[in-house]
N, C-alpha and C positions, 0 to 999 in steps of 0.2 A: 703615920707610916714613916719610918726611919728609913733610910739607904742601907742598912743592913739586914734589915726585914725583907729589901725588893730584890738586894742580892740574894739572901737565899731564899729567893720564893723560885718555883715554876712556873707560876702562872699571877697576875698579880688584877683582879678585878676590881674594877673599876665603876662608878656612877654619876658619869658626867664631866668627873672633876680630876681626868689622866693631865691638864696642864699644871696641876698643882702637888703632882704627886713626885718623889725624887727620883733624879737623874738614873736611869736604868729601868726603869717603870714602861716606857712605851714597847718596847722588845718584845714583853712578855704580857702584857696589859687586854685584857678585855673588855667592851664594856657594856653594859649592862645599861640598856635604859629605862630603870622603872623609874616611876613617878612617885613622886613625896611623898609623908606620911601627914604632911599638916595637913588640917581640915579634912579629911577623910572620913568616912560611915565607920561603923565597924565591919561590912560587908566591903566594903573599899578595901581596908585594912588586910581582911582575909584572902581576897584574892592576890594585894599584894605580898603576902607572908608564902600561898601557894605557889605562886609565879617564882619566887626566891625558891624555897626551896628544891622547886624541877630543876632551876638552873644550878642551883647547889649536889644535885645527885650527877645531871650529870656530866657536870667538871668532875665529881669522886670517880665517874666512869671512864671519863676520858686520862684522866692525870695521878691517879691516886690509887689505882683499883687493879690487881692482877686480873686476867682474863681468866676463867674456869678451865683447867683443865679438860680432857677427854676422860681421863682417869677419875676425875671428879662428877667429873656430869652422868657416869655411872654408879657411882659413891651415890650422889642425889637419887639416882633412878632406884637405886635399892634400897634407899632407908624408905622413898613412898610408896614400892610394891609393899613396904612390911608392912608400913603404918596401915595400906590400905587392905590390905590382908588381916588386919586386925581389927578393921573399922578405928583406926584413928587418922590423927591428923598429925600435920608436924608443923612450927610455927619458923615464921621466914628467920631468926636469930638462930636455929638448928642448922637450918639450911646454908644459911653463911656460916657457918662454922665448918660444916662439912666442905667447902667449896673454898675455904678459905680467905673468902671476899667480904666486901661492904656491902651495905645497901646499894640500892638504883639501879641504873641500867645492865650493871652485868648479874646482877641475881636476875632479874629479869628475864633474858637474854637466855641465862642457863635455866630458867624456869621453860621456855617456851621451845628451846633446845630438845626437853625433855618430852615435853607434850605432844612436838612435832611427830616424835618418834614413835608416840604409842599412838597416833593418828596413822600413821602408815603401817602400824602393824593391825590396826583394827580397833585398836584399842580405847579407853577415853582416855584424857589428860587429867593429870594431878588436881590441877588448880584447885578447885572445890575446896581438896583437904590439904591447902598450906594454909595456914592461918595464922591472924595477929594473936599475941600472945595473951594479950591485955583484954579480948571481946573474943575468942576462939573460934573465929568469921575470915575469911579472910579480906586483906583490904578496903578500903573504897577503887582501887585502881582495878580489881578483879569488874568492878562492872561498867568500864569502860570498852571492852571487846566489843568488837563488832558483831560477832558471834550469839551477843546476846539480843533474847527480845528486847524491840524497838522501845517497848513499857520499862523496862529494867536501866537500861543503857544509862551511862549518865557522861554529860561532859566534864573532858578531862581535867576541867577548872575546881572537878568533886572528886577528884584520885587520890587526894591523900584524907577526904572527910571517913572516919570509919564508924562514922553514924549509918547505920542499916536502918531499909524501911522494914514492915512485916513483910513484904511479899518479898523485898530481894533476901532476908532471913531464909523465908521457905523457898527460893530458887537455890539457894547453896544448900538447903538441906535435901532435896529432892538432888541434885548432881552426885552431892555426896552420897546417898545412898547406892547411886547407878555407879560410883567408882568401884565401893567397898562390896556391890554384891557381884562387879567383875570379877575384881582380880580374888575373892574370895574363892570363885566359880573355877576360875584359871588361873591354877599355881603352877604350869610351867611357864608362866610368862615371865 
């Protein structure tokens, strides 16, 4: 790390080793205390890879990430009434697009923004049918919710795993149907 890299940083992260790093580094410095990668499992390794990456989304959400507009989080709301009027899905990179944002916490955020809203109208939430692009599932982070049976649930140390079991496949297939025969049902929504 160079003294020109720390000046133009915002935010400058750290692991352990902020006494070594150049003069203007402590200001803006955070630090991070995972543990090595020597001698580790490969399951060692993967939680420290997940652990990195939570904390990588979200600094993108705190430091790097416009917040979703109001204009937008209706933008969101109606491309999933279409999808789900059509019985499809729309994948979380469409949805950043529309919203203008990155991953992590603020798609998030305006995901659940959304869902809140069709809870108070009656309605169910998206979730179901946002999906990875790569497995047309959505996330491992989707069965994290509390919301979900106690059997499905998984700790958040498995939110970015997008290995589905069979039965958490058939719980996002069964939600999804109950989205797509709603708003099917109900086009003034």
């Amino acid at each position: 790390m160079t003294p020109e890299l720390v000046a133009g940083a915002r935010r400058v992260v750290t692991f352990g080793c902020l006494d070594r790093c150049p003069i203007g580094a402590e200001s803006k410095s955070e630090d991070w205390p995972l543990p090595g990668s020597t001698a580790k499992s490969f399951e060692e390794l993967r939680e420290i890879r997940d652990e990195l990456s939570r904390r990588v989304d979200g600094l993108i959400g705190r430091y790097c990430v416009q917040q979703a507009t109001a204009s937008g989080i209706e933008d969101l709301r109606r491309e999933l009434v279409k999808a789900a009027r059509s019985r499809g899905t729309v994948n979380y990179g469409q949805l950043m697009k529309i919203l203008g944002i990155s991953r992590g916490r603020p798609l998030f955020d305006a995901i659940v923004e959304v869902d809140k809203a069709e809870y108070a109208r009656g309605a169910p939430g998206f979730a179901a049918i946002i999906v990875r692009k790569d497995t047309g599932f959505p996330g491992g982070g989707f069965f994290c919710d509390d919301d979900l049976p106690s059997s499905l649930r998984r700790p958040f140390s498995r939110a970015s795993d997008p290995k589905l079991s069979a039965a958490e496949m058939n719980y996002v297939k069964v939600a999804q149907n109950k989205i797509w025969d709603y708003y099917s049902a109900n086009t003034r929504t």
